[in-house]
C-alpha beads as a LAMMPS data file, in Angstrom:
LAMMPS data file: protein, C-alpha beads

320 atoms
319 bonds

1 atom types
1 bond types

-500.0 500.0 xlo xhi
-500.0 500.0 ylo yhi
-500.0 500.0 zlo zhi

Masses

1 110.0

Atoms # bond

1 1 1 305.286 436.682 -0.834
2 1 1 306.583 438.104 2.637
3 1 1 309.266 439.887 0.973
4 1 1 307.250 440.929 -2.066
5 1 1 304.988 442.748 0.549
6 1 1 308.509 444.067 2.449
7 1 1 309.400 445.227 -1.031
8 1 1 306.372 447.591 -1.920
9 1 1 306.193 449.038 1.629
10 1 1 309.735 450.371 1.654
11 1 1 308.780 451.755 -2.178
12 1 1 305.487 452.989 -0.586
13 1 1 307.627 454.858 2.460
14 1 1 310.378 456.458 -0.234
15 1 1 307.303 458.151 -2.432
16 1 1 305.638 459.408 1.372
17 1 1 308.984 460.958 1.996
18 1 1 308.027 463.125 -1.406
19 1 1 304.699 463.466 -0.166
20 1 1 302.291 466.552 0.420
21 1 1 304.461 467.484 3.290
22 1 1 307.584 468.110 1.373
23 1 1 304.929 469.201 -1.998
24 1 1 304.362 472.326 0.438
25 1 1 306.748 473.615 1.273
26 1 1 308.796 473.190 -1.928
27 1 1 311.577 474.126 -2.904
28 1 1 313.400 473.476 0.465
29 1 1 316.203 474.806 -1.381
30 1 1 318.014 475.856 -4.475
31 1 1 316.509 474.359 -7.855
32 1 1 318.824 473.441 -10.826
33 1 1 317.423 473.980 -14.382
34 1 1 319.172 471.773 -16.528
35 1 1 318.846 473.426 -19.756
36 1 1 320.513 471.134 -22.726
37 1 1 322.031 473.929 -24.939
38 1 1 323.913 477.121 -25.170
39 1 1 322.996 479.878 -23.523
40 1 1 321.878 482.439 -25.614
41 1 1 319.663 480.791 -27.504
42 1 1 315.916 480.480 -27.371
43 1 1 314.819 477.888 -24.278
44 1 1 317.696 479.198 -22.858
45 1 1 316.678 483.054 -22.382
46 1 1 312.818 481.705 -21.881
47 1 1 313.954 479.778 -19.119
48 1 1 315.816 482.625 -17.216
49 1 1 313.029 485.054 -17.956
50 1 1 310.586 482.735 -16.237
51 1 1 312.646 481.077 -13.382
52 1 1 313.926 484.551 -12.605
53 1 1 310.482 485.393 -11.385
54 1 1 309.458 481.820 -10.011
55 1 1 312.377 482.356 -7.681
56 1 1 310.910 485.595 -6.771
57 1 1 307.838 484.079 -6.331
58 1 1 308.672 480.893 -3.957
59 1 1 311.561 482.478 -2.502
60 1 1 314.501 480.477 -3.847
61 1 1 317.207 480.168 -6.425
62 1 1 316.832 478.641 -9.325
63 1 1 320.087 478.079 -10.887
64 1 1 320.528 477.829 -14.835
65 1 1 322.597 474.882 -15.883
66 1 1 323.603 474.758 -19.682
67 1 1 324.701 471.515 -20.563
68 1 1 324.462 471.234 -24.293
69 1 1 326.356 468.154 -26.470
70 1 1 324.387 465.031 -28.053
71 1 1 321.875 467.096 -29.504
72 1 1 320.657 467.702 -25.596
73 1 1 320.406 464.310 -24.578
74 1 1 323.405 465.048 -22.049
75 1 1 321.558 467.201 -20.080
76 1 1 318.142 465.504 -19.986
77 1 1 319.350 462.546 -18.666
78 1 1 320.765 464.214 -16.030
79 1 1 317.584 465.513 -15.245
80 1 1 315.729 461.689 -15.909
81 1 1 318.374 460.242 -13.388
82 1 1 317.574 463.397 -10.305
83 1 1 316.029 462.766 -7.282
84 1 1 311.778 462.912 -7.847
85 1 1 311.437 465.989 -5.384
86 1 1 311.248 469.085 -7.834
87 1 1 314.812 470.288 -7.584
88 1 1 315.809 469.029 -11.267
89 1 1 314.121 470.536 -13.869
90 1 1 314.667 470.296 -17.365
91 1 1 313.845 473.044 -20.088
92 1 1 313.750 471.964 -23.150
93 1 1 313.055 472.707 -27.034
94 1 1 314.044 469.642 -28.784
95 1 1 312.691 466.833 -26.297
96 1 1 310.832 464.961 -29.418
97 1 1 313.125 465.582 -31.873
98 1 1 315.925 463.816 -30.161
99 1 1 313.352 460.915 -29.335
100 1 1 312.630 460.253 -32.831
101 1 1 316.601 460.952 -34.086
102 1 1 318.549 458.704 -31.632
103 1 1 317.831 454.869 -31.495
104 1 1 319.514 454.297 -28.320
105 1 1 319.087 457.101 -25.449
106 1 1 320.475 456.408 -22.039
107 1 1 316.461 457.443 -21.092
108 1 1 313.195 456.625 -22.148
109 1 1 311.666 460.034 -23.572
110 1 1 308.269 459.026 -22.269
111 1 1 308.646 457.387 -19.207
112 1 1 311.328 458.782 -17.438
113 1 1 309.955 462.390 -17.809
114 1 1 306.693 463.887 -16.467
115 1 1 305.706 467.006 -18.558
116 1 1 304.762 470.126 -16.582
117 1 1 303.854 473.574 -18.577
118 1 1 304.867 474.204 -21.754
119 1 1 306.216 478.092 -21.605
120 1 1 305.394 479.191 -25.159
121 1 1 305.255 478.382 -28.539
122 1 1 308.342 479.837 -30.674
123 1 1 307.135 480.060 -34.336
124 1 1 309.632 478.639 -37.095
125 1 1 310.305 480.880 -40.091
126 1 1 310.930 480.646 -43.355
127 1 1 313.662 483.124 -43.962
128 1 1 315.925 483.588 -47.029
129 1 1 318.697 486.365 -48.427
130 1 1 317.077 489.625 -48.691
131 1 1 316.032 490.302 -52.538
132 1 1 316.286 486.619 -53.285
133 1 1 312.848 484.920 -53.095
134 1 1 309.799 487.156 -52.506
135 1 1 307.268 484.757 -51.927
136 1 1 307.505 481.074 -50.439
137 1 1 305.795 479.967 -53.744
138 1 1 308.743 481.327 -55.395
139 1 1 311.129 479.106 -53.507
140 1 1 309.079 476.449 -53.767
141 1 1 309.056 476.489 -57.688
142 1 1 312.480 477.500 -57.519
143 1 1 313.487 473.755 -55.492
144 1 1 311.005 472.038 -58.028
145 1 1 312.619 473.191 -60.970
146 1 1 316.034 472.204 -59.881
147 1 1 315.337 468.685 -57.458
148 1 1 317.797 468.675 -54.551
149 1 1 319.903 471.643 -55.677
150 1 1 318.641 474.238 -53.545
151 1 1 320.051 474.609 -49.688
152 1 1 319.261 475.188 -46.605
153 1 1 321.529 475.805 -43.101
154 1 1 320.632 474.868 -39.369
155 1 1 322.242 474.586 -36.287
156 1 1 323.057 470.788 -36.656
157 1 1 320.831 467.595 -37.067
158 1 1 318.025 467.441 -35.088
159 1 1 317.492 470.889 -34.262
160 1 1 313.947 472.858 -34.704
161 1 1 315.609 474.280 -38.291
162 1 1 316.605 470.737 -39.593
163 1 1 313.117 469.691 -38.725
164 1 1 310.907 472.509 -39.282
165 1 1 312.819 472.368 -42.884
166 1 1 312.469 468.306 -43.759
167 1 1 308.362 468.692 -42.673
168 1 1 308.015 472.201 -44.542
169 1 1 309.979 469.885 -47.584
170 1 1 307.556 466.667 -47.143
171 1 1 304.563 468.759 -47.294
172 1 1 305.739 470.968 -50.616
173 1 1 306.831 468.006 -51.889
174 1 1 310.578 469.496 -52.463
175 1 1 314.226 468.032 -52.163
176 1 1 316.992 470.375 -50.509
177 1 1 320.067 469.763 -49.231
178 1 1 320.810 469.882 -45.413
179 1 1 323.831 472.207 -44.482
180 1 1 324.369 472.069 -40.692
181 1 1 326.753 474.324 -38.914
182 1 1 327.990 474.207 -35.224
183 1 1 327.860 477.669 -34.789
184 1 1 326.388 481.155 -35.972
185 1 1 327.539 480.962 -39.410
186 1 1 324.465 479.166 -40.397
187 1 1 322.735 482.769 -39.967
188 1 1 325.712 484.444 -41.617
189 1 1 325.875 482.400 -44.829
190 1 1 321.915 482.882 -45.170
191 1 1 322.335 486.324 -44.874
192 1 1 324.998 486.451 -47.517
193 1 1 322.692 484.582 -50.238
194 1 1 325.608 481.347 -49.804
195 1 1 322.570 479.446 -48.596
196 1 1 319.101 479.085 -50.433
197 1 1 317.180 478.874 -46.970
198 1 1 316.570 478.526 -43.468
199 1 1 313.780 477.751 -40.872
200 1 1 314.562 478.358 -37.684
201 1 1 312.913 479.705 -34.507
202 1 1 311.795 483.405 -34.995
203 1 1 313.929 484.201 -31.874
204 1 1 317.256 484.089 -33.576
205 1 1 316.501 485.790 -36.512
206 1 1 314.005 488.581 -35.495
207 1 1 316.342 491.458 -35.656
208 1 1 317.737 490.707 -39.115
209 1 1 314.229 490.130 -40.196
210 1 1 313.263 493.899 -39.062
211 1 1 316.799 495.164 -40.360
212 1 1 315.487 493.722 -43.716
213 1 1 319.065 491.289 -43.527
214 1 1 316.742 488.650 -43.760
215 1 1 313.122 488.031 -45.671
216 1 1 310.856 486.382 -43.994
217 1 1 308.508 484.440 -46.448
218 1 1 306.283 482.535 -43.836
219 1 1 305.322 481.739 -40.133
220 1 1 304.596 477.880 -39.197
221 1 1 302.073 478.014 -37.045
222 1 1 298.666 478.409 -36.997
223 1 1 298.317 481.660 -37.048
224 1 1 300.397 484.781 -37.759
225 1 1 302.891 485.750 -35.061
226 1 1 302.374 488.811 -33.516
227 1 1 306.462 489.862 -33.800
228 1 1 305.528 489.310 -37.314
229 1 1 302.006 490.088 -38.256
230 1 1 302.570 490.730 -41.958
231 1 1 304.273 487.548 -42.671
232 1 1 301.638 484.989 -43.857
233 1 1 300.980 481.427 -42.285
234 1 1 302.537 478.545 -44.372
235 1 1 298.908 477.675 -44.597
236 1 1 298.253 481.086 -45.972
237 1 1 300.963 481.088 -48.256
238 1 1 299.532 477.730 -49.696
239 1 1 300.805 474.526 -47.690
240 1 1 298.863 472.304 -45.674
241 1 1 298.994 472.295 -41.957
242 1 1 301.129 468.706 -42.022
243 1 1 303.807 471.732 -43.188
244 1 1 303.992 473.234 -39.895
245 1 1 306.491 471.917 -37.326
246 1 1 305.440 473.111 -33.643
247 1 1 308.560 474.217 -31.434
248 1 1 307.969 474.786 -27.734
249 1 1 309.054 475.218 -25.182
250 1 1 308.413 473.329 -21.671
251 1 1 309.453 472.197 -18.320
252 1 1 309.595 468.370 -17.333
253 1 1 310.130 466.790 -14.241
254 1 1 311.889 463.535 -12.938
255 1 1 309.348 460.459 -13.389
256 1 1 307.911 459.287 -10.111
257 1 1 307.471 463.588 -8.946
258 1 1 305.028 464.169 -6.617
259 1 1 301.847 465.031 -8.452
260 1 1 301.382 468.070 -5.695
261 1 1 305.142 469.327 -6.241
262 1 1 304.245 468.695 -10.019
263 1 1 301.230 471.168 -9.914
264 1 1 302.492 473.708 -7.861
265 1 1 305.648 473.925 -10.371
266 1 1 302.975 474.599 -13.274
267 1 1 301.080 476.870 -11.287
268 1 1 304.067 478.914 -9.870
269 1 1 305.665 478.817 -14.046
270 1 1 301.726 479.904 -15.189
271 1 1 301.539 482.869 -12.395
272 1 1 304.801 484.017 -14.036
273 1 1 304.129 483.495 -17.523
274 1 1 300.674 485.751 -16.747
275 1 1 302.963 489.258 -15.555
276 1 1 302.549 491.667 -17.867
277 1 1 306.613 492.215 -17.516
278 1 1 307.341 488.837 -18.026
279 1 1 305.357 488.463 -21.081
280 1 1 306.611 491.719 -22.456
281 1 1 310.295 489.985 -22.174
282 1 1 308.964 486.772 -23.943
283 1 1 307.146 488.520 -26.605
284 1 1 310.212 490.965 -28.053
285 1 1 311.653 487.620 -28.952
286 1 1 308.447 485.756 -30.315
287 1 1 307.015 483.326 -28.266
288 1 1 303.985 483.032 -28.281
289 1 1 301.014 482.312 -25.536
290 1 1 300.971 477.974 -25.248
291 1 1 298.309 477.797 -22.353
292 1 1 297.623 474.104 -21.021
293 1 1 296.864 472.130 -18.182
294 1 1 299.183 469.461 -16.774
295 1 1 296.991 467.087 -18.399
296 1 1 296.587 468.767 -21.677
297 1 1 300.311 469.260 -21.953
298 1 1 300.937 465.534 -21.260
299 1 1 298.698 464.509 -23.920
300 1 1 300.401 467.204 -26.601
301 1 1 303.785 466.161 -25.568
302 1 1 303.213 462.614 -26.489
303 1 1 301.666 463.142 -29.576
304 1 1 304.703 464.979 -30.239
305 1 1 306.829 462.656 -29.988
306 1 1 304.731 460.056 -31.869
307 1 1 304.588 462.996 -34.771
308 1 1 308.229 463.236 -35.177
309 1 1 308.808 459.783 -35.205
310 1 1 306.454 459.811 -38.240
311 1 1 308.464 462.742 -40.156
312 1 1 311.921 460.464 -39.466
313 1 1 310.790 457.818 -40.780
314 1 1 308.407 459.578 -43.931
315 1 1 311.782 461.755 -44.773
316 1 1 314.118 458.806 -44.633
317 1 1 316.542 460.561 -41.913
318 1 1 318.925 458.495 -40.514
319 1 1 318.547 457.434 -36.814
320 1 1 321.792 458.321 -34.943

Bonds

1 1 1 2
2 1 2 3
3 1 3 4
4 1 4 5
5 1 5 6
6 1 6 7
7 1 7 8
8 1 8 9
9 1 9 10
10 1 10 11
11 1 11 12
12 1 12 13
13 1 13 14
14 1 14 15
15 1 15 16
16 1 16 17
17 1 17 18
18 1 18 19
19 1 19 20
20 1 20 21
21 1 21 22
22 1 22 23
23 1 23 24
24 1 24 25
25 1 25 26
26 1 26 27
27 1 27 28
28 1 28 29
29 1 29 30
30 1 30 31
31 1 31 32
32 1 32 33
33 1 33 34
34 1 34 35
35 1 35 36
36 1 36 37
37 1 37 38
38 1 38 39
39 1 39 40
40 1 40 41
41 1 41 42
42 1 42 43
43 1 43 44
44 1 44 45
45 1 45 46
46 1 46 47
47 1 47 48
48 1 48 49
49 1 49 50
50 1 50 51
51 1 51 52
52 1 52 53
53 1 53 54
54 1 54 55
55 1 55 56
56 1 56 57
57 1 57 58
58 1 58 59
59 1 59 60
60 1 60 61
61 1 61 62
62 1 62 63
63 1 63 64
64 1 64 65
65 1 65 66
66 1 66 67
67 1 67 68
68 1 68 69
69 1 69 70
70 1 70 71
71 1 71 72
72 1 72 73
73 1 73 74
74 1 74 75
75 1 75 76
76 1 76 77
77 1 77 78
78 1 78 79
79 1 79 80
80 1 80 81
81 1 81 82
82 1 82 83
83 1 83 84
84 1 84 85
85 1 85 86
86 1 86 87
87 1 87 88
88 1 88 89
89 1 89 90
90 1 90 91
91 1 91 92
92 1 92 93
93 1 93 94
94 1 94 95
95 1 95 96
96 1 96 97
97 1 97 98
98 1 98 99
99 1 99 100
100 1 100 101
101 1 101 102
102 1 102 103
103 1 103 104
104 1 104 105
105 1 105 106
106 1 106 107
107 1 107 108
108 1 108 109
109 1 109 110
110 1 110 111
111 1 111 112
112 1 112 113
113 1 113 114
114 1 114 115
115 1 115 116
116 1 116 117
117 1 117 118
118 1 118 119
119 1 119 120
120 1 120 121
121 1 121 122
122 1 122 123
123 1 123 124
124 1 124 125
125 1 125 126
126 1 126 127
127 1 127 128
128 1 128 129
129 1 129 130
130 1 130 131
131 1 131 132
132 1 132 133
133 1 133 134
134 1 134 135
135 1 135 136
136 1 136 137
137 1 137 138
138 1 138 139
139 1 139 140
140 1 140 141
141 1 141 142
142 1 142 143
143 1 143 144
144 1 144 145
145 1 145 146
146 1 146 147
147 1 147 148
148 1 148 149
149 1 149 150
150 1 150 151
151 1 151 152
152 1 152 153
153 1 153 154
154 1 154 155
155 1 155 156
156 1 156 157
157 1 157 158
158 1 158 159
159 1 159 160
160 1 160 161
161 1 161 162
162 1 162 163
163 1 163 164
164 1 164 165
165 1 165 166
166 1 166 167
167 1 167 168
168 1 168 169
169 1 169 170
170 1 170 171
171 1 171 172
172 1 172 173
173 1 173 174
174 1 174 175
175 1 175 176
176 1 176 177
177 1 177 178
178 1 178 179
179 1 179 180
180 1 180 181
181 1 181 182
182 1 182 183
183 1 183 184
184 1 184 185
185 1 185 186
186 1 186 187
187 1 187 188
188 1 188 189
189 1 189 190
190 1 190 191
191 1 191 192
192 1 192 193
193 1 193 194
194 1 194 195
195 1 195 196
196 1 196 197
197 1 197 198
198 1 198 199
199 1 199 200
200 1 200 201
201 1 201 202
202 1 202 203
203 1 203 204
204 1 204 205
205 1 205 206
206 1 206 207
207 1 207 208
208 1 208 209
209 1 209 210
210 1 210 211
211 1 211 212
212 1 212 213
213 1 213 214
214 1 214 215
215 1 215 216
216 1 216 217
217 1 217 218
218 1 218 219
219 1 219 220
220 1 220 221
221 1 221 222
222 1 222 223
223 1 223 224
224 1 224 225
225 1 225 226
226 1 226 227
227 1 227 228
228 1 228 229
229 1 229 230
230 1 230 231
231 1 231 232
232 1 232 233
233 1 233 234
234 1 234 235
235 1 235 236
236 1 236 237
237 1 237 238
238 1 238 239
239 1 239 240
240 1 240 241
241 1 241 242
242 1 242 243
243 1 243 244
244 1 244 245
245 1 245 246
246 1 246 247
247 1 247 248
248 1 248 249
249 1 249 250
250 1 250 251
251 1 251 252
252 1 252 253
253 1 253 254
254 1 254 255
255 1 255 256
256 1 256 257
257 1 257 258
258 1 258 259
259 1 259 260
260 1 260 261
261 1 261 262
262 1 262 263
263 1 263 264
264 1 264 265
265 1 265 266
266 1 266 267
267 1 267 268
268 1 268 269
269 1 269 270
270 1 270 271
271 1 271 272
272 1 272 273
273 1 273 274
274 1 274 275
275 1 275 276
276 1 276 277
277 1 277 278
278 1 278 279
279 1 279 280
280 1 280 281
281 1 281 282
282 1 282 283
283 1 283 284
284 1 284 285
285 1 285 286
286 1 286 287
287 1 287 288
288 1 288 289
289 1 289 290
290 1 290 291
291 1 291 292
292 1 292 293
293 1 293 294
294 1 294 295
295 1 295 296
296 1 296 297
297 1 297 298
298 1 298 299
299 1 299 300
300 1 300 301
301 1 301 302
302 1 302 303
303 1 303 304
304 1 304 305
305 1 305 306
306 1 306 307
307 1 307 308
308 1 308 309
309 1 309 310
310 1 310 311
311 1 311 312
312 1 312 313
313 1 313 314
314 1 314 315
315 1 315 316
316 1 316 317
317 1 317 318
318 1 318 319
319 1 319 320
């Protein structure tokens, strides 16, 4: 019992030594944002549009880490195994995804991660060849009429695309065939017609959307995106809302973070997010406004990851 007691003290001293003390005055000193894929692409840019004035803001560096591979569960367990004191930070797109694709992750997705602020919601798109489908009911009837014949390309398995694709197939009740590809020519063979489809973030493929390159046939979200305000909602084009596939955005902490260090993180990323500059940045490449406590966004980004566990196992994907 004596060294039970011995035991929880010495736990109870470690979590003082991240107490409101060091909650104040963070960050002591440089921050690394672990962000677990290639720069360039959408969390990515959203993270160094927003950290870029957070470090204005608190007076530090926060330094961008990309450290893609394993469908991002490299870098996120780098940031589930950091010291608890707000210096790690993880930005991340796919957090749920990867949950619900790999069986066996070196972290638990729920309880080694405390979720902070979400930064934005970035709108999936239907998008297909210019001059090939006109309508989404028009690819839709095209996949029906020929069962598993019709394509579509992502960035690899387990991305937004590959996901945002199997729940817009589950809900239409349509069979395609995945194509993944490791690098841009998933966007170039769409382009060219040598794929049927894509749905990926509207970030990547707004400029070939407004160069008419690509047609966009619908938005999945709940409401038309303001890049794109003449493309209808899947909903409006006639799908359910199961068909929509929600990609955001957010920032998680280390399990065991300071609740104070934890809130002054999302107020410090919320403050930013509210500059007219920085939203100007964020909207030119379509994210939209995701607003939400600390509370709120812990309860979203569980029932996120209980969601796409659900599509897995309704689509019959493969765990990895």
């Amino acid at each position: 019992m004596k060294i039970a007691r011995q035991v929880v003290f010495g736990a109870a001293i470690a979590l003082a030594a991240f107490g409101p003390a060091s909650a104040q005055d963070w960050p002591t000193r440089s921050v690394t944002v672990v962000v677990p894929i290639p720069a360039g692409v959408a969390s990515d840019i959203i993270a160094r549009v927003v950290f870029e004035q957070v470090g204005k803001q608190v007076g530090q560096t926060f330094v961008i880490e990309n450290r893609p591979g394993a469908g991002g569960t490299i870098g996120a367990n780098m940031v589930a195994k950091a010291a608890p004191d707000g210096h790690s930070i993880l930005v991340y797109g796919s957090i749920a995804a990867a949950n619900a694709l790999y069986a066996r992750l070196p972290y638990d997705t729920v309880a080694d991660f405390t979720p902070v602020v979400p930064f934005g919601e970035t709108p999936l798109v239907v998008v297909t060849a210019a001059g090939r489908y006109n309508t989404l009911a028009e690819l839709i009837a095209a996949a029906k009429a020929k069962p598993g014949e019709l394509n579509y390309s992502t960035v690899g398995i387990g991305s937004a695309a590959h996901f945002g694709a199997v729940r817009l197939a589950v809900s239409a009740e349509i069979t395609a065939q995945h194509i993944p590809f490791k690098g841009p020519e998933w966007l170039v063979d769409t382009i060219a017609g040598r794929v049927d489809f894509s749905v990926p973030p509207v970030t990547t493929v707004i400029g070939s959307i407004r160069d008419g390159k690509l047609k966009a046939l619908a938005v999945g979200a709940a409401k038309r995106a303001a890049s794109l305000p003449d493309v209808p909602t899947l909903i409006e084009a006639g799908l359910k809302a199961d068909a929509i596939y929600p990609f955001y955005t957010g920032a998680y902490l280390p399990a065991m973070t300071p609740r104070a260090i934890v809130d002054k993180l999302h107020d410090e990323v919320v403050n930013a997010l509210a500059l007219p500059s920085v939203q100007e940045r964020l909207a030119k490449i379509g994210v939209e406004k995701l607003p939400m406590t600390v509370a709120e966004f812990d309860r979203f980004f569980k029932d996120d990851v209980a969601a796409n566990l659900e599509l897995v196992k309704a689509a019959n994907i493969p765990r990895q």
